[in-house]
N, CA, C and O of each residue as an XYZ file, in Angstrom:
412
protein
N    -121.107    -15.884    181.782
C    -121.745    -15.596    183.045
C    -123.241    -15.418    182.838
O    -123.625    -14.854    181.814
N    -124.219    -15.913    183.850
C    -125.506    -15.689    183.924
C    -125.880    -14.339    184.263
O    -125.310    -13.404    184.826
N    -126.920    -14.510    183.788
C    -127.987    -12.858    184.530
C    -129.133    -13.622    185.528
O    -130.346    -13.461    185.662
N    -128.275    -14.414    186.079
C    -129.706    -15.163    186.740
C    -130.056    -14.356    187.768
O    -131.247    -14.496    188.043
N    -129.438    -13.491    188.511
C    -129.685    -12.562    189.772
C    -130.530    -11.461    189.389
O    -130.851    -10.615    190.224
N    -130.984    -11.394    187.983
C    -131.833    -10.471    187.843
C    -133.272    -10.091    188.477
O    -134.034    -10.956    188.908
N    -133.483     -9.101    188.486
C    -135.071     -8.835    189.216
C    -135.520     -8.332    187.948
O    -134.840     -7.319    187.785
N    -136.403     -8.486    186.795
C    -136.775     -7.470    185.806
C    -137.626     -6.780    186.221
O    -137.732     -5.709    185.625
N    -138.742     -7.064    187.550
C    -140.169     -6.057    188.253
C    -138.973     -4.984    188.840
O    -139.448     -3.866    189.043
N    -137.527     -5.101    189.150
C    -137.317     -3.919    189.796
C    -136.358     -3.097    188.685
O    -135.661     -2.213    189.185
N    -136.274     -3.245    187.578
C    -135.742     -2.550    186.224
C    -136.629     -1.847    185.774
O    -137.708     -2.351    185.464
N    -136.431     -0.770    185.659
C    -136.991      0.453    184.948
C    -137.349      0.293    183.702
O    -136.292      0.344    183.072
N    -138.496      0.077    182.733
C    -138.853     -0.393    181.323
C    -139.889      0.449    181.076
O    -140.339      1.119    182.006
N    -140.307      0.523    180.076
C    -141.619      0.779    179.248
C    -142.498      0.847    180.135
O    -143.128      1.890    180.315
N    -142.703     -0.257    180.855
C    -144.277     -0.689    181.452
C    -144.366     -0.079    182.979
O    -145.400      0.226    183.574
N    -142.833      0.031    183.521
C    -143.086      0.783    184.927
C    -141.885      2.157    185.134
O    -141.417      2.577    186.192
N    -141.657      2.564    183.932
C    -140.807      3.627    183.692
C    -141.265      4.619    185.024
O    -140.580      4.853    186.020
N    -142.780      5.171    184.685
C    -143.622      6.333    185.067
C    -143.452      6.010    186.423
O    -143.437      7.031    187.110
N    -143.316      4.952    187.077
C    -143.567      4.557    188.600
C    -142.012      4.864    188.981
O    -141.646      5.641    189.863
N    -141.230      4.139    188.184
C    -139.850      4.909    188.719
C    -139.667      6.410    188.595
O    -138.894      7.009    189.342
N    -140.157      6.833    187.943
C    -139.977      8.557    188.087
C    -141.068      9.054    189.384
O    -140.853     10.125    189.953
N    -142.440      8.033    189.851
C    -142.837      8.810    190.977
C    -141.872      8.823    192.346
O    -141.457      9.708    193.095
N    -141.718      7.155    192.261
C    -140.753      6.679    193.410
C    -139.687      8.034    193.671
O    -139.443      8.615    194.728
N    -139.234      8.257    192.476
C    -137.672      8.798    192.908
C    -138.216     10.477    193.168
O    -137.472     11.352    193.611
N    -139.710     10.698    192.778
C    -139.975     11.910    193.322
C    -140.271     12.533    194.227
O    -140.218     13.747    194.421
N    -140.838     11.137    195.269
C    -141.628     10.818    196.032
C    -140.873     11.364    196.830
O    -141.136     12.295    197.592
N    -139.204     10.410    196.591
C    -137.904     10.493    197.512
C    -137.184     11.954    198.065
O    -136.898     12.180    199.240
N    -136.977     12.847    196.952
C    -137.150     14.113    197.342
C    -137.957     15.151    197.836
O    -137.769     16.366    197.785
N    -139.171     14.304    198.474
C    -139.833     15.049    199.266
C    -139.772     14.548    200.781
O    -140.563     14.834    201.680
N    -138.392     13.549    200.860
C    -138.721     13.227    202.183
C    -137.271     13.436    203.106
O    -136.363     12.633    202.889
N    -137.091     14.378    204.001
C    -135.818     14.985    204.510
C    -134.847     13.750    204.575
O    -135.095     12.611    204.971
N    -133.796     14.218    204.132
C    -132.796     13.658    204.545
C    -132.519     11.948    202.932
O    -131.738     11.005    202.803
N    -133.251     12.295    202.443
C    -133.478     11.417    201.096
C    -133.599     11.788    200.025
O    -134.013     11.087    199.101
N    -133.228     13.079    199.931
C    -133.159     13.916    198.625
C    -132.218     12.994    197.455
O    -131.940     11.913    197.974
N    -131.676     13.096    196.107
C    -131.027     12.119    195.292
C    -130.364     12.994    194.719
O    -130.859     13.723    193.859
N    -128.861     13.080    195.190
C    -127.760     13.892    194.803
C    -127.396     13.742    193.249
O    -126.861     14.722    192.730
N    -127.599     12.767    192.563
C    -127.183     11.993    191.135
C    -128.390     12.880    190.192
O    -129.197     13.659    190.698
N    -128.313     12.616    188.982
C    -129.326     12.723    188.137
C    -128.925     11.794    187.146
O    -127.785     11.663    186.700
N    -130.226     10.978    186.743
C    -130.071      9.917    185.433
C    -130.824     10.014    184.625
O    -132.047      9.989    184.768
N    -129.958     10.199    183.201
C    -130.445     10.879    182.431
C    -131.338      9.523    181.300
O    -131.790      9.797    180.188
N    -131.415      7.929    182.031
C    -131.556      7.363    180.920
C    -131.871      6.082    182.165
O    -131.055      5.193    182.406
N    -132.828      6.179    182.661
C    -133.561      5.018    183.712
C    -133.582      3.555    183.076
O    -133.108      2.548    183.602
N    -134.150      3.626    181.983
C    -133.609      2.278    181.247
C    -132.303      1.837    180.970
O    -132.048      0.633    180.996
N    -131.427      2.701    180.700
C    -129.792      2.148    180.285
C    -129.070      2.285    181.069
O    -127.902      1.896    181.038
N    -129.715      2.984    182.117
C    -128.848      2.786    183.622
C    -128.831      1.201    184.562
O    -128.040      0.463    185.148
N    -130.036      1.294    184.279
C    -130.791     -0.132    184.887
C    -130.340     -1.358    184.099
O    -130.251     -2.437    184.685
N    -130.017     -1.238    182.648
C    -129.717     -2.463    181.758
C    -128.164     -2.803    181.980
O    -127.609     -3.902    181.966
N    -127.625     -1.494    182.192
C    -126.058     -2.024    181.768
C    -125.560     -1.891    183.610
O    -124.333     -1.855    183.693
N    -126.001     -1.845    184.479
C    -125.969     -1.791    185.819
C    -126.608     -3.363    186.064
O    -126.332     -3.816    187.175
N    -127.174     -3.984    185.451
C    -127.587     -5.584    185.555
C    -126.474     -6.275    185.255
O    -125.990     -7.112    186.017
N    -125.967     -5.950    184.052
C    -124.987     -6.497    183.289
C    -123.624     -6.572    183.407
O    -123.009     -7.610    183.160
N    -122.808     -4.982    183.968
C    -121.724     -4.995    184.858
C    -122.016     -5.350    186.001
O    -120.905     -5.396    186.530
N    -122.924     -5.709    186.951
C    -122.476     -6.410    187.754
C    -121.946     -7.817    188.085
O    -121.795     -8.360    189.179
N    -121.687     -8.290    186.740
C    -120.960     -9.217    186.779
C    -119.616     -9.387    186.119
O    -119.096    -10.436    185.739
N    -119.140     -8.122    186.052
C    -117.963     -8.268    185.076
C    -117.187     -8.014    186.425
O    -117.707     -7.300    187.282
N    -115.906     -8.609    186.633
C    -114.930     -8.406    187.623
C    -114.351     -7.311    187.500
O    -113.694     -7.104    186.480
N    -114.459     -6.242    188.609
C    -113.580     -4.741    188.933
C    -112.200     -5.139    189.262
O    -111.985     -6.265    189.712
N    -111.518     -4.528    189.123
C    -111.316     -3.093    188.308
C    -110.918     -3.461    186.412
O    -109.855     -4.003    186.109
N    -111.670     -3.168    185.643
C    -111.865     -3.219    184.834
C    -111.254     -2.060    183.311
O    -111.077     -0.879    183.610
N    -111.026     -2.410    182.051
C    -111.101     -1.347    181.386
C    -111.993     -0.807    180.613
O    -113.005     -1.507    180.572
N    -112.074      0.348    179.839
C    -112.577      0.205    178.711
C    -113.004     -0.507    177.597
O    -114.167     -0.571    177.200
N    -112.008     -1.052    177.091
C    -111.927     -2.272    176.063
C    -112.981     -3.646    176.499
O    -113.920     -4.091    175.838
N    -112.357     -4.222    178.112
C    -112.867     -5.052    178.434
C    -114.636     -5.140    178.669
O    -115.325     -6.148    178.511
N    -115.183     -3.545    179.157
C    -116.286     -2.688    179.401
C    -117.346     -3.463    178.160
O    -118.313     -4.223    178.223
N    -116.620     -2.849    177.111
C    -117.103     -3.197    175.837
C    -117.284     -4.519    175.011
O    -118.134     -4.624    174.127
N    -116.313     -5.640    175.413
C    -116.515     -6.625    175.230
C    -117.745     -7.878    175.777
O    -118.412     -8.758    175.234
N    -117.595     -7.450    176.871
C    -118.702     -7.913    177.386
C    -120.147     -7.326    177.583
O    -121.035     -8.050    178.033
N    -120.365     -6.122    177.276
C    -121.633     -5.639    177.532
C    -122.298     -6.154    176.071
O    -123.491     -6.239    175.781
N    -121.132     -6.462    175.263
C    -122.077     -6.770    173.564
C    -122.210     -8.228    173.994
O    -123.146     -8.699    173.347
N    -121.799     -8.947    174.627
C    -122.060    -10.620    174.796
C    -123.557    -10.442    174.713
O    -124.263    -10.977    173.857
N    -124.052     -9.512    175.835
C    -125.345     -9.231    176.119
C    -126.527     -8.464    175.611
O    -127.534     -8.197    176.267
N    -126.259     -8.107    174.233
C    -126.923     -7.936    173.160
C    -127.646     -5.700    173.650
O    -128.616     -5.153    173.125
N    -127.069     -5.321    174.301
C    -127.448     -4.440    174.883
C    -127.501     -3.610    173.210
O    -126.793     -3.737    172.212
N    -128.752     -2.713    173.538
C    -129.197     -1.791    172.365
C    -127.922     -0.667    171.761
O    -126.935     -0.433    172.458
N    -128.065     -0.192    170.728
C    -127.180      0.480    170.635
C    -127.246      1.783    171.099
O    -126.126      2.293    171.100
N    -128.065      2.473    171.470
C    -127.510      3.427    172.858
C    -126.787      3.319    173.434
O    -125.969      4.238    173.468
N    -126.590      2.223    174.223
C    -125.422      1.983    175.548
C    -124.432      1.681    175.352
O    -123.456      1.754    176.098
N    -124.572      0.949    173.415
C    -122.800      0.430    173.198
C    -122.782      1.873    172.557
O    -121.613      1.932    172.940
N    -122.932      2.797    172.091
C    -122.559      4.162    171.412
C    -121.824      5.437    172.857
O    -120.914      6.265    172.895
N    -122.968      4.871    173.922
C    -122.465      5.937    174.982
C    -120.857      5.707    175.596
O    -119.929      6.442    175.933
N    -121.140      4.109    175.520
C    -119.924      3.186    176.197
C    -118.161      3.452    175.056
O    -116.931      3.413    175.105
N    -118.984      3.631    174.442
C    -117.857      3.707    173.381
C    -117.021      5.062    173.378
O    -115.895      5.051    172.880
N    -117.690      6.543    174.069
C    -117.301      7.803    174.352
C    -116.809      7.707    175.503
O    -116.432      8.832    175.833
N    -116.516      6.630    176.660
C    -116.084      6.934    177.703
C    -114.118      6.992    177.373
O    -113.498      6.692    176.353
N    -113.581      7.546    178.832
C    -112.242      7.445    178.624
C    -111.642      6.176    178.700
O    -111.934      5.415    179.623
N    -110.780      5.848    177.771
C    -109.939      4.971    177.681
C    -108.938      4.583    179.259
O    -107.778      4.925    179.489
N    -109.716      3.911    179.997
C    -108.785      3.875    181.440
C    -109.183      2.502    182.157
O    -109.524      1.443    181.629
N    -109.048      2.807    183.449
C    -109.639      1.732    184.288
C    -110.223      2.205    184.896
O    -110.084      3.394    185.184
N    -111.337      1.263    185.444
C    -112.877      1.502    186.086
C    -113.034      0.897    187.409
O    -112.713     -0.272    187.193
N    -113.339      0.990    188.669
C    -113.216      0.346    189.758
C    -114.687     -0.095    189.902
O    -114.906     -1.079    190.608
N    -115.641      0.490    189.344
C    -117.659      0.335    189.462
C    -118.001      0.336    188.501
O    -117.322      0.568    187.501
N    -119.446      0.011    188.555
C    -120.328      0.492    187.948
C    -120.745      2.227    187.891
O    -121.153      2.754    186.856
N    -120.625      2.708    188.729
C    -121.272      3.687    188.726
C    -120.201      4.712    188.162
O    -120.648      5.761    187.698
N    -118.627      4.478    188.155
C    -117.891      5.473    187.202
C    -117.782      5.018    185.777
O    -117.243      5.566    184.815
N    -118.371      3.977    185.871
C    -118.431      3.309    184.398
C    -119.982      4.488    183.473
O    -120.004      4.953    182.334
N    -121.199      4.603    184.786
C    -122.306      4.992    184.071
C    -122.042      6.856    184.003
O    -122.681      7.560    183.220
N    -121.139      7.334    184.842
C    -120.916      8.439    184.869
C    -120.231      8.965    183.918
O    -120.493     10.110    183.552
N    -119.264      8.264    183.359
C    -118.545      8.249    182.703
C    -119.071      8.412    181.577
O    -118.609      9.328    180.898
N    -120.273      7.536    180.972
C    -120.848      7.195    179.917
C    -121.712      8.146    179.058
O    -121.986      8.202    177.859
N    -122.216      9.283    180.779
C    -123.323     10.289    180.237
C    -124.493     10.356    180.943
O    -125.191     11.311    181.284
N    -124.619      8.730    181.163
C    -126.198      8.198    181.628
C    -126.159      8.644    183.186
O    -127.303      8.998    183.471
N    -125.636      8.720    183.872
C    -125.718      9.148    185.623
C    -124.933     10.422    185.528
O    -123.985     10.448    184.743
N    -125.311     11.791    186.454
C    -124.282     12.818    186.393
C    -124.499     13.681    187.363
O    -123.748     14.645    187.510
């Protein structure tokens, strides 16, 4: 599968990390837009949230893991990925909760 749907100007990196932390600060100053989540890892949220979105839900563990290494992802995300529970996954986002990185 491609990553052709990618946006990399709207991925959180090195070069516009600081702008995603104003954005999302910005956001809690404006009623009714406060951000119930906390992410503990803006880059590996953003990398492996590119990347499962193309893996077909509902998904497992095992499978989680097979494919996020197709994609050469750093070893942070295969180490976090590797502590999640052994189950099935319906998202992304119980996949990143799961992981550590969203909570």
């Amino acid at each position: 599968m491609s990553l052709e749907r990618e946006k990399p100007e709207q991925i959180p990196n090195s070069e516009n990390l600081e702008n995603t932390k104003k954005i999302i600060n910005e956001q809690n100053n404006i009623l009714g837009q406060k951000k119930e989540i906390n992410v503990t890892d803006f880059q590996g949220v953003a990398k492996l949230g590119q990347i499962l979105k193309n893996i077909p839900f509902p998904t497992d563990k095992k499978k989680i893991i097979e494919f996020v290494k197709l994609y050469a992802v750093d070893e942070k995300i295969l180490k976090a990925l590797g502590n999640i529970e052994d189950k099935g996954y319906k998202n992304t986002a119980e996949v990143t909760s799961q992981a550590g990185l969203v909570s």
